[in-house]
SEKEKOL-109457 format. One record per residue (C-alpha): z, y, x; residue number from 1. Coordinates in Angstrom, 1 decimal, padded with zeros to 4 digits, always signed. Layout:
# residues N
<rec w="Z" v="Y" u="X" n="NUM"/>
...
# end
This chain:
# residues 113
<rec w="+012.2" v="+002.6" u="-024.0" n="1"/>
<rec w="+010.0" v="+003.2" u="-026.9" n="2"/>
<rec w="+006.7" v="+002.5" u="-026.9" n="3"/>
<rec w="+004.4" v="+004.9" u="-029.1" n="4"/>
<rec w="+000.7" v="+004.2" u="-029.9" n="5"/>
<rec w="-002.1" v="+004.9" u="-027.8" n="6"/>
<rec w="-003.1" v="+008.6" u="-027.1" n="7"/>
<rec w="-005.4" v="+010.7" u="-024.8" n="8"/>
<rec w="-004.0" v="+013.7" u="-023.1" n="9"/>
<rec w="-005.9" v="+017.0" u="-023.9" n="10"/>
<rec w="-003.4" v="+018.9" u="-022.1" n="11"/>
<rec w="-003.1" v="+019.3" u="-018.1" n="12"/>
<rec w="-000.4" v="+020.8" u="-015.5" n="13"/>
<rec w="-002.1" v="+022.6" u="-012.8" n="14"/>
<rec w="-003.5" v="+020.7" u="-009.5" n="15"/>
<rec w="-001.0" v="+019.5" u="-007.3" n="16"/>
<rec w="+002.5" v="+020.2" u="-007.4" n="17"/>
<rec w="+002.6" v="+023.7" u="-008.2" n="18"/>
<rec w="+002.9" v="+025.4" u="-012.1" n="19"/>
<rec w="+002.2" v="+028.7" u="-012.6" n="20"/>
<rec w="+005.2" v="+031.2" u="-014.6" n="21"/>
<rec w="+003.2" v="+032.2" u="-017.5" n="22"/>
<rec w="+002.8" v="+036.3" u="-017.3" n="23"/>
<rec w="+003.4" v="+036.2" u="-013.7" n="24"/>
<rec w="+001.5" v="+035.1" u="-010.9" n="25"/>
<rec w="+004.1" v="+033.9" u="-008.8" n="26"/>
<rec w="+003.9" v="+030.0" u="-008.3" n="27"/>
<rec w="+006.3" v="+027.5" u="-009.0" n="28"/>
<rec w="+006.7" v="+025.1" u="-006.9" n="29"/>
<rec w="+008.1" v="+021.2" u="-007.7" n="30"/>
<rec w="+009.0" v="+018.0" u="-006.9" n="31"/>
<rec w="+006.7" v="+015.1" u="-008.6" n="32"/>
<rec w="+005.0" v="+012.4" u="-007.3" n="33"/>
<rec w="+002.4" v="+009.5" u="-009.3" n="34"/>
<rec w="+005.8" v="+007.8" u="-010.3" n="35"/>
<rec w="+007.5" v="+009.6" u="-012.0" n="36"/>
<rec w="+004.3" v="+010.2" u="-014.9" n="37"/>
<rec w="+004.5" v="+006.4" u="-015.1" n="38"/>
<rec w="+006.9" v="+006.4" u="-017.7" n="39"/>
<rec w="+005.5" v="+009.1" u="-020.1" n="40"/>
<rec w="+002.1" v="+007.1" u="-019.4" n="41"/>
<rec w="+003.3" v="+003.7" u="-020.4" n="42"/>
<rec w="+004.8" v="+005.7" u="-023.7" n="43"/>
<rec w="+001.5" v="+007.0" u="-024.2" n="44"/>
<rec w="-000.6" v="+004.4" u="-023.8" n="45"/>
<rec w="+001.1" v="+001.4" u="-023.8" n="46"/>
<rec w="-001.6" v="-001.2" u="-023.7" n="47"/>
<rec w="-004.1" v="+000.6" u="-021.3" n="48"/>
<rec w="-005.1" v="-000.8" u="-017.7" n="49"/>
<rec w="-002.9" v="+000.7" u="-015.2" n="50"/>
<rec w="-003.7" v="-001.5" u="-012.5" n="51"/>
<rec w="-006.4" v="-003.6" u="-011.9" n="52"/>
<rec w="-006.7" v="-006.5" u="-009.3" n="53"/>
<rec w="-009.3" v="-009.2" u="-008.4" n="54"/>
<rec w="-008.1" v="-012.5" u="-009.1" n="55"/>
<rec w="-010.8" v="-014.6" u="-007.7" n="56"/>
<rec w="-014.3" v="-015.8" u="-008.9" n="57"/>
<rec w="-014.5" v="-018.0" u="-011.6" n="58"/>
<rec w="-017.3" v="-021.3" u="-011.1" n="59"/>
<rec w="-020.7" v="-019.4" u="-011.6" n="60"/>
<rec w="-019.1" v="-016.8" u="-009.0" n="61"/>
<rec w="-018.4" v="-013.8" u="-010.8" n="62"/>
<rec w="-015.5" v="-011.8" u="-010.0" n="63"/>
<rec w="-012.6" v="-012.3" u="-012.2" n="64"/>
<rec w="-010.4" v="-009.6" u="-012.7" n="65"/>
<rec w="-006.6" v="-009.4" u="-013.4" n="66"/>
<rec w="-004.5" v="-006.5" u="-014.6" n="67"/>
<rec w="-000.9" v="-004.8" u="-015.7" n="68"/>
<rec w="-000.5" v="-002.0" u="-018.4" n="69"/>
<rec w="+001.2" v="+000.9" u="-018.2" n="70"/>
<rec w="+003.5" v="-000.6" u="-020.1" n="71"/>
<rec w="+004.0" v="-003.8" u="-018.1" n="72"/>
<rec w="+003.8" v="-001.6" u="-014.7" n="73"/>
<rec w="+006.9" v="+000.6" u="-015.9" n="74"/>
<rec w="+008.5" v="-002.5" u="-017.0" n="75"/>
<rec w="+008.1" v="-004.8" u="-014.0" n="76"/>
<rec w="+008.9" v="-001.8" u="-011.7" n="77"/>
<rec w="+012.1" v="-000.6" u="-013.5" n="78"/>
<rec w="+013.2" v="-004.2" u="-013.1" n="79"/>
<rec w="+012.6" v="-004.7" u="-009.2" n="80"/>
<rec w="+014.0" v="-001.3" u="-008.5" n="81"/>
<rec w="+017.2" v="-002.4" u="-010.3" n="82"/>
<rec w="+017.3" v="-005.7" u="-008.3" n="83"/>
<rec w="+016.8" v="-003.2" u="-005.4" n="84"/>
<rec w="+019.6" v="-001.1" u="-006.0" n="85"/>
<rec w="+021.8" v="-004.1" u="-006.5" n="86"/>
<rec w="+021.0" v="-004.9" u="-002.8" n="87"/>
<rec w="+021.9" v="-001.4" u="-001.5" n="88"/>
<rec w="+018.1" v="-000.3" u="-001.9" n="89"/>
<rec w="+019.1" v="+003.2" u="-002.9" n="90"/>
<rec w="+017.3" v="+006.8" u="-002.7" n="91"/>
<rec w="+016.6" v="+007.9" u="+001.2" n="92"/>
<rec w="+016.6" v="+004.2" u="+002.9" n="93"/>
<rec w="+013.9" v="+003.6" u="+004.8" n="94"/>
<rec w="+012.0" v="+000.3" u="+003.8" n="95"/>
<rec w="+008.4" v="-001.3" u="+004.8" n="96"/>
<rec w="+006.5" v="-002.9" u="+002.1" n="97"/>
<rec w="+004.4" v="-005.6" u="+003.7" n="98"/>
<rec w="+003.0" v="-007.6" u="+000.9" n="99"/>
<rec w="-000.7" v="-008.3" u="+000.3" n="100"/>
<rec w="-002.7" v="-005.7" u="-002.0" n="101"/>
<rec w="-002.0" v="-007.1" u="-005.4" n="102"/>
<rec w="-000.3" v="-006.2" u="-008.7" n="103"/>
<rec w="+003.3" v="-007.1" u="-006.9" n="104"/>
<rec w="+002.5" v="-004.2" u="-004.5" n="105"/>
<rec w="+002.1" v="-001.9" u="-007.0" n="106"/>
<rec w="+005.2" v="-003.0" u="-008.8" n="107"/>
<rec w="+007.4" v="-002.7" u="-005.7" n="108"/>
<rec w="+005.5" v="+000.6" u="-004.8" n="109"/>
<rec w="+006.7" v="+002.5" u="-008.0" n="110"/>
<rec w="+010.0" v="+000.4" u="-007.8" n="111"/>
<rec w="+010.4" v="+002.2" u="-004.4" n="112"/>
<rec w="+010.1" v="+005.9" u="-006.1" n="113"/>
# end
């Protein structure tokens, strides 16, 4: 995937999962979810925080922080939801996540979508 430089977005869909046909109002309804903006993100901003974690204090015991990009979230994801599918993981099984709240959980999360 290419990886453009960083850029805001000026531009926003309607709330939720509904668009509106423009000259009518009749609305549109359609299937999205957080995932699937995950890739157009990490194009977008590449380098930017997606996730952020504590990772522990450091010796004067101030929080230390940990984090992936969008770019390293899209990445890590793609790849477990690969290894997934190679283990029958596919669209419509049913799975529980049980992993502590860390970067891994959101990695599997969006692998999971």
């Amino acid at each position: 995937m290419s990886r453009g430089s960083a850029a805001s977005i000026t531009d926003r869909a309607p709330s939720g999962d509904e668009s509106v046909d423009a000259g009518s109002t009749q609305r549109v309804q359609t299937t999205s979810n957080i995932a699937s903006h995950l890739p157009a993100m990490a194009g977008l901003q590449p380098d930017r925080p997606a996730v952020v974690a504590p990772a522990g204090r450091d010796a004067q015991g101030r929080a230390l922080w940990k984090h992936l990009s969008f770019a390293q979230l899209d990445l890590a994801s793609d790849r477990l939801a690969r290894g997934l599918e190679g283990i029958g993981v596919v669209r419509g099984t049913r799975v529980v996540l049980m992993v502590k709240p860390s970067l891994d959980f959101f990695s599997l999360t969006f692998a999971l979508f």
